[in-house]
C-alpha positions in Angstrom: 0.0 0.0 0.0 1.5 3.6 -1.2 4.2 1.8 -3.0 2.0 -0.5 -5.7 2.4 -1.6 -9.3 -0.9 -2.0 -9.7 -2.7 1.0 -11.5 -6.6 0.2 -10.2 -7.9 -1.5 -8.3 -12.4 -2.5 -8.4 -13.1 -3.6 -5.0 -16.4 -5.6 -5.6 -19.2 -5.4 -3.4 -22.7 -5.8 -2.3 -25.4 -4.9 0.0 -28.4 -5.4 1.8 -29.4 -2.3 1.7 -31.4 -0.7 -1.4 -28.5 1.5 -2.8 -28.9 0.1 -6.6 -25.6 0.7 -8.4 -23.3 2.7 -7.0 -19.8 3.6 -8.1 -17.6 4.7 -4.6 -14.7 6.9 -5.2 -12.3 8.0 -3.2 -10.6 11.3 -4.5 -12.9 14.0 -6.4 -10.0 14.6 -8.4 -9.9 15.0 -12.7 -9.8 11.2 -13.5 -12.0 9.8 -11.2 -14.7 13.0 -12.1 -14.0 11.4 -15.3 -14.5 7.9 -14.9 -17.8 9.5 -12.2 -19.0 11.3 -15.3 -18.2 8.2 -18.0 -20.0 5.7 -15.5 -22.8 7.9 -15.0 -23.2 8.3 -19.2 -23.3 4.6 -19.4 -25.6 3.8 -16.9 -27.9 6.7 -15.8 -29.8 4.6 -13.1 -26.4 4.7 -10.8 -25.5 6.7 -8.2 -22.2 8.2 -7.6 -20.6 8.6 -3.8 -17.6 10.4 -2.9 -15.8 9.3 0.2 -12.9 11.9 0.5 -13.2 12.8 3.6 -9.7 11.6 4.7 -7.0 10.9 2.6 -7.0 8.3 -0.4 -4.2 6.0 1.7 -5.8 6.7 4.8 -8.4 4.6 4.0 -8.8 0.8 5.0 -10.0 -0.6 1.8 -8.7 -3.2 -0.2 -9.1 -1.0 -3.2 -6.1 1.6 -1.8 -3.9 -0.9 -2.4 -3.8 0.2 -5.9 -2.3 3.5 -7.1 -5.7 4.1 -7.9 -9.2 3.0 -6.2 -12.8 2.7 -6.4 -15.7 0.7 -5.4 -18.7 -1.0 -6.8 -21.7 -1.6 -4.0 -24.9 -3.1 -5.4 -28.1 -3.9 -3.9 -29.9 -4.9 -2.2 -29.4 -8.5 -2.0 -29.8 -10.7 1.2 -26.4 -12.2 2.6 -26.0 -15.6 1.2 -28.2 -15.1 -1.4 -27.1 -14.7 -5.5 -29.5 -12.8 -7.1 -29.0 -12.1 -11.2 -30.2 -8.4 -11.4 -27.6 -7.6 -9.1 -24.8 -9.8 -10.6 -26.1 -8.0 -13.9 -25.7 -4.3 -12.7 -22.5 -4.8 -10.7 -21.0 -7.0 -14.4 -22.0 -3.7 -15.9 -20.8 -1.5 -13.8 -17.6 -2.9 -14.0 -17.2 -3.0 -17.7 -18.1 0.5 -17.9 -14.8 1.2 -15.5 -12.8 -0.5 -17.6 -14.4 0.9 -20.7 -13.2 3.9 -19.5 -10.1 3.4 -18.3 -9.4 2.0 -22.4 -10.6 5.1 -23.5 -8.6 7.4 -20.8 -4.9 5.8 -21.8 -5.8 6.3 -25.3 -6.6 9.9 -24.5 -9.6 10.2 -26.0 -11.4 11.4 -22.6 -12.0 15.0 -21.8 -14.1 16.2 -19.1 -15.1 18.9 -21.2 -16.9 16.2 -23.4 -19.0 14.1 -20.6 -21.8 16.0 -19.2 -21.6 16.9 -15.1 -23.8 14.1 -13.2 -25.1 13.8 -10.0 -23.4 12.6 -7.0 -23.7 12.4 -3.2 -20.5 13.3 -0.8 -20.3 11.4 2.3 -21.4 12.9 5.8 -21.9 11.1 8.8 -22.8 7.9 10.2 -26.8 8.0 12.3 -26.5 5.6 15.3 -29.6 3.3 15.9 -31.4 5.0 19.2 -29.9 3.1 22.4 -30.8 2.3 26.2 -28.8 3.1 28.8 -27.4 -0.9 28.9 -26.4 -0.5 25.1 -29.7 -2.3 23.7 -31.6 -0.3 20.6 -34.8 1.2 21.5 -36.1 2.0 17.9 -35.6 0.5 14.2 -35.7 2.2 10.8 -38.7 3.3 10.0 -40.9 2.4 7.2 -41.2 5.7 5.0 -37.4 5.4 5.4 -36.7 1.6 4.6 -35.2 1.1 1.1 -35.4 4.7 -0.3 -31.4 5.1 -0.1 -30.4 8.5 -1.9 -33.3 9.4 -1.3 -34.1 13.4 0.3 -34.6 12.7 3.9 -36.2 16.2 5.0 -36.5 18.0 8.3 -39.2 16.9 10.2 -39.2 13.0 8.1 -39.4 10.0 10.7 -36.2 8.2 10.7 -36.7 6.0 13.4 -39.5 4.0 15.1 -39.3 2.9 18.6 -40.6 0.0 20.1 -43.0 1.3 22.0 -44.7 3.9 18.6 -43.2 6.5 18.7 -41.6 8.3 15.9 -38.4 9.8 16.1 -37.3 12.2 12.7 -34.3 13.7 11.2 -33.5 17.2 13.0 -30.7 18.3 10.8 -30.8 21.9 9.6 -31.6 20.5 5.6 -32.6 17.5 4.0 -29.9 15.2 3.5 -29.6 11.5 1.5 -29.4 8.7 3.5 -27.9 5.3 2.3 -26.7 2.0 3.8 -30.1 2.4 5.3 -30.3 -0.5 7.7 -26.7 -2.3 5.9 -26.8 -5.9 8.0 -22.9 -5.2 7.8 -23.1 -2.4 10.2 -25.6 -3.8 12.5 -22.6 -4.7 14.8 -22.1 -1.2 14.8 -25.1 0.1 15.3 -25.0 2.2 12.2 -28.7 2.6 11.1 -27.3 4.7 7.8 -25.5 7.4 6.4 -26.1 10.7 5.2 -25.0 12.8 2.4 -25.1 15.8 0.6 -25.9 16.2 -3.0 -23.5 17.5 -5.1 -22.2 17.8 -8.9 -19.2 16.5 -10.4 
């Protein structure tokens, strides 16, 4: 790691949560707004998340052990469980990347050429809602459940406790939640995270 011979590196992944396609870079910089863009052209249904809010090396994923990086993360799809619509997207995905990274060491990219898309920048992580002992006292709820990248507005109901009450999202603006109830993270007690849409 920071000393590689490997030019890129597609770290492969999926989800249980209902983020569709979604390309993960790591640096908003000209060639991966590029390759953001490119994707994006190819496949208007997926969304684009920048996660540069530390350092490209400072991450811990397997895809910074490239001189370059990025992520596929598909879903949803139960764990254990092969589904083909998802196999599909991330196959395509993936040849789009490459596709592009052809056409970029020919030189016959420009940003100036591929249109600005749509993309969300990482915020924060929201923490389930927990009990003094550590135990959660709410889940996601419904109006929430599944609509990753979707606005999450001031006032919304995030949460449901256990005993019916609703808890909502209290942020100053509307943000876009995704990883919305990721099994991954459950250890964690990550309910989701938010984002801010932006253009690249």
């Amino acid at each position: 790691k920071g000393d590689s011979n490997t030019d890129l590196v597609i770290d492969i992944h999926n989800t249980t949560s209902e983020m569709g396609a979604t390309l993960i870079i790591l640096e908003a910089d000209e060639f991966h707004i590029q390759m953001a863009r490119y994707v994006k052209q190819q496949m208007p249904e997926a969304n684009i998340l920048v996660e540069d809010e530390k350092p490209y090396l400072e991450h811990g994923y397997l895809c910074t052990t490239g001189k370059k990086g990025v992520m596929i993360e598909v879903g949803g799809q139960p764990q254990g469980v092969l589904r083909e619509d998802v196999y599909l997207l991330t196959q395509t995905m993936a040849e789009a990347i490459l596709d592009f990274c052809a056409a970029y060491n020919k030189g016959e990219i420009s940003t100036e050429a591929l249109p600005a898309c749509e993309a969300f920048q990482l915020g924060d992580n929201v923490s389930f809602p927990l009990d003094a002992n550590g135990k959660r006292t709410a889940m996601i709820h419904h109006s929430l459940q599944d609509n990753d990248f979707k606005p999450l507005m001031p006032g919304m109901p995030m949460f449901r406790t256990f005993d019916g009450k609703d808890i909502v999202w209290d942020g100053d603006t509307e943000t876009y939640p995704h990883f919305i109830n990721e099994a991954a993270y459950f250890k964690l007690d990550v309910a989701f995270a938010t984002a801010e849409r932006i253009t690249l």
